[in-house]
Structures are given as C-alpha cells and as structure tokens.
C-alpha positions as CSV (number, residue, x, y, z in Angstrom):
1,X,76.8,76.3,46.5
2,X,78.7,73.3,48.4
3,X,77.9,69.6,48.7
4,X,78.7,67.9,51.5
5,X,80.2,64.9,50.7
6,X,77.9,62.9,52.9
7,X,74.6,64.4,52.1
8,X,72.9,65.6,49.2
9,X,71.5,68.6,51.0
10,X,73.2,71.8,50.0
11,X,75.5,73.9,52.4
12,X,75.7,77.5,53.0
13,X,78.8,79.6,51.5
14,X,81.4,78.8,54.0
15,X,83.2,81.0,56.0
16,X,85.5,81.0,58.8
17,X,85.0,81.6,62.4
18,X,87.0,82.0,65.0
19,X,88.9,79.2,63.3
20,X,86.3,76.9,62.6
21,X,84.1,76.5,59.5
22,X,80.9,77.7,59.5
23,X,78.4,74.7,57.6
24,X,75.4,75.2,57.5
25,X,72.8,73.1,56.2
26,X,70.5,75.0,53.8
27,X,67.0,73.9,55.0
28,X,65.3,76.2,53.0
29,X,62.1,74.2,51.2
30,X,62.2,71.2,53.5
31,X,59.3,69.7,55.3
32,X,59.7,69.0,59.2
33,X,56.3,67.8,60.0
34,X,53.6,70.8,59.5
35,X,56.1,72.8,59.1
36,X,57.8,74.1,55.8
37,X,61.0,76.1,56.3
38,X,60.5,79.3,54.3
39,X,64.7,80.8,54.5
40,X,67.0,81.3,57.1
41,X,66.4,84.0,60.0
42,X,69.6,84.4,61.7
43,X,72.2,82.6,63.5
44,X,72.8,82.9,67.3
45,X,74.1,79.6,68.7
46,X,73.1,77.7,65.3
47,X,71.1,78.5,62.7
48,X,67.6,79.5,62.7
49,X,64.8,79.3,60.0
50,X,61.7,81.1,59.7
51,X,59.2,78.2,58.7
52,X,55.6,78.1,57.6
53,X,52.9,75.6,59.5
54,X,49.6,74.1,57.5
55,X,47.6,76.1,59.7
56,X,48.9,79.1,58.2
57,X,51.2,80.3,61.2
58,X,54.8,81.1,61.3
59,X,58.0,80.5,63.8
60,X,60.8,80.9,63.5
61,X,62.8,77.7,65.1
62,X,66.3,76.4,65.6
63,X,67.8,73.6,62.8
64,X,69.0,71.1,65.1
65,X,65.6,70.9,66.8
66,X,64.1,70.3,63.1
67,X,66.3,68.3,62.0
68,X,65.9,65.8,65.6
69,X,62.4,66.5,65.0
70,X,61.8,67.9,68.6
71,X,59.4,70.8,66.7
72,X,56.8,69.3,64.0
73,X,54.5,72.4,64.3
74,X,53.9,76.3,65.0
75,X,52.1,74.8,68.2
76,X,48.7,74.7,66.7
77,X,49.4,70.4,67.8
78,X,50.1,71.6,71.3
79,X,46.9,73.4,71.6
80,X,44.8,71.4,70.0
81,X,46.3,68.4,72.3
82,X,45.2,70.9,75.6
83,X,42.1,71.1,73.9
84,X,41.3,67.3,73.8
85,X,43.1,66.7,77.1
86,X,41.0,69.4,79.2
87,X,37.3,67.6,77.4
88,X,38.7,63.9,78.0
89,X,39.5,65.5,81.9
90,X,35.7,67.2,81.6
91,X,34.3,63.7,80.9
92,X,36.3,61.7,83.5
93,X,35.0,64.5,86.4
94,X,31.0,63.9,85.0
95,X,31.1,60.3,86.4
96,X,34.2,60.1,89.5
97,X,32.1,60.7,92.5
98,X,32.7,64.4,94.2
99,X,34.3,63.2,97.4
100,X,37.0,61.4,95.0
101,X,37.7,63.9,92.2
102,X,40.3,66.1,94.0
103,X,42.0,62.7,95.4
104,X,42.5,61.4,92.3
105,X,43.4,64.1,90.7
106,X,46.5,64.9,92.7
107,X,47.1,61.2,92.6
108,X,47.0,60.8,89.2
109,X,49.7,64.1,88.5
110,X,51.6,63.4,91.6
111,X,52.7,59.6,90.2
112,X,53.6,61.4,87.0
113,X,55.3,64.3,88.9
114,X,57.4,61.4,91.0
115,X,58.3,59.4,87.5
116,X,59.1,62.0,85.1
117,X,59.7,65.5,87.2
118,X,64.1,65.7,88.5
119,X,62.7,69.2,90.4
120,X,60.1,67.1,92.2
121,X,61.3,66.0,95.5
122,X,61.0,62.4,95.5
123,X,61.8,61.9,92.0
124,X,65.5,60.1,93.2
125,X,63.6,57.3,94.7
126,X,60.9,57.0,91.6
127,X,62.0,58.0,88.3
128,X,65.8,58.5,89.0
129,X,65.1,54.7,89.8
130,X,64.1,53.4,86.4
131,X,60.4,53.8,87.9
132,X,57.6,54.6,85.1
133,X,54.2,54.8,84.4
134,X,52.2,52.2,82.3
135,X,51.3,53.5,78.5
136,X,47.7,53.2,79.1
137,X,47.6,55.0,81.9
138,X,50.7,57.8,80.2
139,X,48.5,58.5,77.0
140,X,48.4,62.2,77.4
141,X,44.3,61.9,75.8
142,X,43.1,58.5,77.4
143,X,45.6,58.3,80.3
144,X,43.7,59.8,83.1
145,X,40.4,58.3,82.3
146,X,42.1,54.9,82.3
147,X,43.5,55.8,85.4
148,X,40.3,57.0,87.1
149,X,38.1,53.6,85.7
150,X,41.3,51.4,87.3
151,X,40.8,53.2,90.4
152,X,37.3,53.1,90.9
153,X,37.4,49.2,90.1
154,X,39.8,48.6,92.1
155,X,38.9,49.7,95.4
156,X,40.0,53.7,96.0
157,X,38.4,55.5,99.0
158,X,39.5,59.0,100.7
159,X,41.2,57.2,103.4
160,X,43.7,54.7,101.4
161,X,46.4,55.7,99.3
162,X,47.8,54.5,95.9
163,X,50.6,51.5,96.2
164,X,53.1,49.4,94.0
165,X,53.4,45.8,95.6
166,X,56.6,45.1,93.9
167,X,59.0,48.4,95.1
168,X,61.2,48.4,91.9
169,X,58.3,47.7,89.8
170,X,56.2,50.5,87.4
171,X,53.3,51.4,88.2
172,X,50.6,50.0,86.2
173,X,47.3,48.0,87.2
174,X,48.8,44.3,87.9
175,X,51.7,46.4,90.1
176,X,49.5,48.6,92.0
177,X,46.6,48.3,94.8
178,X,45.2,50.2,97.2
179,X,46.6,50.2,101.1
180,X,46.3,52.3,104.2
181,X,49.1,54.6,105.3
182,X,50.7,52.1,107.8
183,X,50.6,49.3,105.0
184,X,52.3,51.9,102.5
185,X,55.5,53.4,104.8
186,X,55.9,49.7,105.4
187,X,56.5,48.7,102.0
188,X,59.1,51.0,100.9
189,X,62.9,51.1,99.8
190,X,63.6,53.1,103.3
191,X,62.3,50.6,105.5
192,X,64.4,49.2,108.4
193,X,63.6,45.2,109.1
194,X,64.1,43.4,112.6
195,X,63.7,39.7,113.5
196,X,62.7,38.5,116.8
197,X,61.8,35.1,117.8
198,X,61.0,34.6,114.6
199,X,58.7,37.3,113.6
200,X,59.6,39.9,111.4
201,X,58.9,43.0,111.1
202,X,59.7,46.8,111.0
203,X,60.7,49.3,112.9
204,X,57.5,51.0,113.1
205,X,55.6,48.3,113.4
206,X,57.6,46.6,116.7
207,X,57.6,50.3,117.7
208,X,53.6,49.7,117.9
209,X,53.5,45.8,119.0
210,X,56.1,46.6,121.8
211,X,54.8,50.3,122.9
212,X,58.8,51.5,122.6
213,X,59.4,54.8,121.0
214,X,60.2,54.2,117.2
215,X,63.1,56.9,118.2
216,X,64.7,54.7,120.9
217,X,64.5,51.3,118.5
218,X,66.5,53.0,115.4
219,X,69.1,54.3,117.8
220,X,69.8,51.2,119.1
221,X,70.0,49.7,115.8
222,X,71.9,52.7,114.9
223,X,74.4,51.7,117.4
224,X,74.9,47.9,116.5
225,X,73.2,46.8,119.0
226,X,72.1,42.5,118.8
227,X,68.6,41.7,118.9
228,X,68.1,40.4,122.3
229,X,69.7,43.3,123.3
230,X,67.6,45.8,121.4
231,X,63.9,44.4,122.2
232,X,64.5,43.5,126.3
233,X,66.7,46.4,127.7
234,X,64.7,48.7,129.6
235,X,64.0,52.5,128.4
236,X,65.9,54.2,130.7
237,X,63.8,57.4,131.9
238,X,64.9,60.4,132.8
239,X,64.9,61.8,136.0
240,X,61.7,64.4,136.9
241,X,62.8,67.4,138.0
C-alpha cells in the first residue's frame, strides 16, 4: 500500500490512466456520519463505496460526496425529517383558520421558491439578489409554524399580500408586513418615480390621481420627455372611424 505524503490515510495501488495517476483514497472502515464504508464498489467518474448506515441499510455513494460530507446517511435522516416535517405541517393546519390555510401555504413555499429556487422565475430579483429567509422561519421542522404564528399576529387576511419594507432587505418579521396589491407593486426594485409640484409618486399611481393611461405616461418617460411636459400635454385621440 501507498502513503500519501500529506495524509495518513492509505492509497489504492496506483496505476496509470490516460496519463494521469489514478489515487484513490482507501475509505474502507471509515465513518461519514451514520454511515460506515464497507469496500469499494466501482469507479465511474471517481470512486464509489458501498457503505453500511446504523439503521441497518446499505448505498452505495460517491467519495468526494463522503469526504465533503454532502451524504451522512442511507436516507433513513431524510425520511424521518419528512416524517416530522409533514406532523409539525399537521399541527400548524389544526389551529390556521380554513379560509387562510391554502394562502399561507403557497405563501410560505412561494418566499422560499423566490430565495432559494434559480428555475423559479423571479428568483433573479430575490435570491440571485443576496435575498434570504430568516432562520426561524427556514428551520425545515419549526419554520412554517413560526411562519404561520408571525402571520396571524401580524395582521394576514385573504385580501393582502406578504411585503418586505426595506426592498434589499431578507425577509424576516422586523422586515416584513402585510400590504394590499397597489401598496406592494409600489414598493418594488421595478418601480418608475416621477415628481410633480412636489409630490412624488409612481407611475401607476399618477396613472390613477391623473386618470391618464399608465401606457401613455411610461412612453413619454420612455422618450425623455421633461415633467411639465409629460403631466399637461393633452392625450391625443384617435380619430373614430
């Protein structure tokens, strides 16, 4: 057997490949969490070890993830997380009041979708911004029902929707509040701001104060348009047929 000269662990017998030397650590006997690695299995891509869990199961799992610890079990911890996870979700849904379960629900997996999900569509502008989701309300047991208690205290009904006050900020309870859907669109990144006379304001909300078409306001922005220019020029109107 070799010794690396940087580890006590034993290597493999070398050989060479394709020019290159093959050294594999020998994991055999080692602990990784539950799991005890039992001998090696076979190599495709890197080495793989068929290990033994406390709960009596086998798998058969890839070095590198053992050795970064990425895989501490056979996934008897997995299931047994579901398990608590889906009774800690049973016992939130025995005291949220029907007409709120299904709203919170999606609110509370759409956040995490928007923080921690690149496929989901709006994760750029969340968690592709440094946005996250406080620990209390991330713990994958007591999460949720810290989630749900903060939301009922603080003021959720169907009609309202769930909203940071500081834009950049995480979400967590001294960062979020509970707003209509006008209030929400206007405090985001997107939003376009106009003064006038010393009031300002957004797009959509002159749009509504000045009964123009939000359309006709952002072209004339669009444009470069000045300010008295943009808020007292007439629509022009089309012609009827």
């Amino acid at each position: 057997m070799f010794q690396s000269a940087h580890s006590s662990t034993p290597l493999l017998p070398s050989s060479r490949i394709h020019g290159f030397m093959d050294r594999t650590l020998d994991l055999a006997g080692q602990r990784f969490g539950k799991l005890v690695v039992v001998e090696l299995s076979h190599k495709d891509n890197g080495a793989w070890w068929k290990c033994r869990c406390d709960c009596g199961g086998e798998s058969i799992v890839r070095g590198a993830v053992l050795r970064y610890g990425s895989t501490k079990s056979c996934g008897c911890g997995s299931r047994a997380q579901a398990r608590a996870n889906c009774a800690q979700s049973r016992r939130c849904n025995d005291w949220v009041p029907i007409e709120l379960k299904q709203k919170l629900k999606h609110a509370y997996g759409n956040m995490l979708k928007r923080c921690y999900d690149p496929e989901n569509h709006r994760y750029a502008a969340y968690g592709g911004r440094g946005i996250r989701v406080c620990e209390d309300w991330l713990d994958p047991v007591k999460g949720r029902h810290r989630f749900y208690q903060w939301c009922l205290a603080n003021g959720v009904q169907s009609d309202l929707q769930i909203d940071r006050v500081d834009v950049d900020g995480n979400y967590c309870p001294d960062n979020c509040r509970f707003v209509d859907a006008i209030t929400q669109m206007n405090n985001t990144t997107r939003n376009r701001w106009l003064t006038y006379r010393g009031e300002t304001k957004t797009l959509a909300e002159w749009a509504r104060s000045t009964g123009m078409a939000y359309g006709v306001l952002k072209h004339r922005v669009d444009r470069g348009w000045d300010i008295e220019r943009i808020m007292t020029q007439p629509v022009r109107r089309s012609p009827r047929a």
